[in-house]
N, C-alpha and C positions, 0 to 999 in steps of 0.2 A: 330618130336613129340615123347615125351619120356612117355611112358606108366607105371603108378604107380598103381599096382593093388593090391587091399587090400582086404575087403567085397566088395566093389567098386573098378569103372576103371575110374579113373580118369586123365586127359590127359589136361596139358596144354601147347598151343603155343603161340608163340609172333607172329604175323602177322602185316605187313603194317608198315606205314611210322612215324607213331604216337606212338610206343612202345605198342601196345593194345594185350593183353593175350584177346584169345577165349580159350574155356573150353568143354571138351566133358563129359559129365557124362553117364558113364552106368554100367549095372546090367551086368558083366563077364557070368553070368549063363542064363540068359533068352535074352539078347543080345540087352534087348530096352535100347535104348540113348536117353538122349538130347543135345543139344546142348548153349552154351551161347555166344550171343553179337557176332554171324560171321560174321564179317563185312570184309573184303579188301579180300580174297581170297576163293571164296565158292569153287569153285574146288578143291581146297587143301582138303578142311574140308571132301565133300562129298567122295573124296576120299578114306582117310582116314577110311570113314566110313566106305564102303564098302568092304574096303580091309579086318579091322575088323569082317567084319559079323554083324553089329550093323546093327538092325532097329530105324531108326530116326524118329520120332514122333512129338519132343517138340520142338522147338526155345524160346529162354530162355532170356528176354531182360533187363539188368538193370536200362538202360535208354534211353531217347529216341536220344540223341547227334547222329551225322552220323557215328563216326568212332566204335562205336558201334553198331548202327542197319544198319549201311547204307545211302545211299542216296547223295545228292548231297550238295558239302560242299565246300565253293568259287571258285563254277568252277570245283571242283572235283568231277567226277560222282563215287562213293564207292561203290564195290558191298556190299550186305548184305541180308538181311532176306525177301528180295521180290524175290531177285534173287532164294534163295534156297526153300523157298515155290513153284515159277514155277517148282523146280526139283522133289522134295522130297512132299510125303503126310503127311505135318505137320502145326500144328497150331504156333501161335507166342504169349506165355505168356508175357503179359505188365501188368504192377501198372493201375489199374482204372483210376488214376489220369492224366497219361500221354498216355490215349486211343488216342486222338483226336490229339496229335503232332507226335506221333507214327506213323498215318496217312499221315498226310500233311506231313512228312519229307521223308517218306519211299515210300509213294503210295500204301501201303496195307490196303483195305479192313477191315469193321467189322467182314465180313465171317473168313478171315484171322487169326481174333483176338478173344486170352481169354482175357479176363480181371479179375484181381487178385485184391484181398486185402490182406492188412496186416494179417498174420496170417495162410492163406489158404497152403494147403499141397496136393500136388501133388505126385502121384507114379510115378520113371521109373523102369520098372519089380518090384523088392524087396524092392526097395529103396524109401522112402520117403523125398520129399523135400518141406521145409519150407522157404513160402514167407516172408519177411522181410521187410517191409515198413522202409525206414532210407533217408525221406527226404534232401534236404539241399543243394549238388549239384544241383539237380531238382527236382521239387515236385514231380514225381513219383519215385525217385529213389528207388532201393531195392536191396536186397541181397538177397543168398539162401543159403540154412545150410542142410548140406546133409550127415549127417555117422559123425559128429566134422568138418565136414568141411567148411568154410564159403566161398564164392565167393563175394567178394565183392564191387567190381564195379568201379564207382569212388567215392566211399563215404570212405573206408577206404584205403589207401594204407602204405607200410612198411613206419613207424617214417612220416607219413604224412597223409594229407586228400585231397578231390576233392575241387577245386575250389569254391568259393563263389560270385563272378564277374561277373559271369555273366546270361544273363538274365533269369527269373527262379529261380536262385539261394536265396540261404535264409540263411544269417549265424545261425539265432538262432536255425533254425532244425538244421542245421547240427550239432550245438554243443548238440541237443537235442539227436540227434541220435545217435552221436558218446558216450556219458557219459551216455545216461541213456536208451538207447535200446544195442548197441553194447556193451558196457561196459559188460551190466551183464551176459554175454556170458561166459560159459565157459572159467577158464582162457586155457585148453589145446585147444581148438579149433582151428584149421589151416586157416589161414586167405588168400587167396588166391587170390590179387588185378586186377583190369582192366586195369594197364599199369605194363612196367619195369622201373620203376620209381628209382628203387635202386637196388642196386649189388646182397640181394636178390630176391630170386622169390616171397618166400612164407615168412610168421614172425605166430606168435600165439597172442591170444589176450592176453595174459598172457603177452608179449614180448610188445606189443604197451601200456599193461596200464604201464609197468614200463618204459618207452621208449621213445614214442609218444606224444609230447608233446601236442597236442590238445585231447589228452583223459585222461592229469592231470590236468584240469583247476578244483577251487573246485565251481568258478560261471561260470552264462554266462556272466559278465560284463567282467571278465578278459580274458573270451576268446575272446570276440567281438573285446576288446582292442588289442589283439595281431592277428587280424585278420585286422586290421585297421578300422577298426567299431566301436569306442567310443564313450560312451553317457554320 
């Protein structure tokens, strides 16, 4: 794990089988953390933490998918965000929307769970982070935007975006999301995706509106079209 600390300590890894980036966020000075999407290796994480001196508090979930939160996934039992609640005294922030899959996939509890809407804003120590509703992969999906920073899930990834196929999925949010919530982001903001999908780690929104080619559509007909969803 390679630690880039700025006003912020932010820390990301690739873990597991699936190319998936977990994300540690924390306050250098006051030492509280959170954590996003720990899915396939909690020992790594908690490690990690401790070895830092980080109080971990939050679990931070973009979506509800297993190799994300966890859970079991054809046959695959993944650890994740059940396992690290047994560990660790934290809650698991999820979208409203996807309280009740977030559930049945992972086995965690109401008690277990915030639930978030778009817009809501969260401290860890100093640091404020802002929930992102950006449906489209799944209806709860969301990002978080933390110092210029965005984490973004599987909604946005470098010169690409998350899947629309499958069940849940929705192409017209996602082209809602991508053009007309992500879009108006800050073009410096650090976009920071939920797989290694590409030989970057990281790209700027600045970089995807000139680049990306699903956040230059100027309709949603023509993105639907190039998404194989014509009407």
């Amino acid at each position: 794990m390679a630690d880039q600390e700025k006003k912020l300590s932010l820390v990301q890894a690739q873990l597991g089988p699936m190319a998936n980036f977990i994300y540690i966020i924390a306050d250098p000075v006051t030492r509280e953390a959170a954590v996003v999407d720990p899915a396939w290796d909690v020992d790594r994480i908690i490690n990690y933490v401790q070895t830092k001196g980080y109080r971990l508090d939050k679990i931070l979930i973009t979506h509800y998918h297993q190799d994300h939160l966890g859970g079991n996934l054809m046959g695959q039992n993944i650890q994740g965000a059940a396992e690290m609640v047994s560990r660790v005294k934290a809650k698991v922030y999820v979208n409203r929307n996807e309280a009740e899959g977030v559930k049945r996939v992972s086995g965690l509890s109401d008690s277990d769970l915030v639930k978030v809407d778009a817009g809501d804003v969260f401290r860890v120590g100093r640091l404020e982070i802002k929930f992102i509703h950006t449906p489209g992969h799944t209806p709860g999906s969301q990002c978080f935007l933390v110092e210029g920073n965005l984490i973004s899930g599987d909604t946005l990834f470098v010169n690409s975006c998350g899947r629309v196929d499958l069940p849940g999925s929705d192409p017209e949010q996602m082209y809602y999301s991508l053009n007309h919530i992500l879009r108006n982001l800050d073009d410096s903001t650090v976009v920071y995706p939920g797989h290694a999908y590409a030989p970057e780690s990281s790209t700027t929104i600045g970089e995807q509106k000139r680049h990306n080619m699903y956040m230059r559509f100027n309709n949603l007909d023509d993105f639907l079209m190039a998404m194989g969803y014509g009407r």
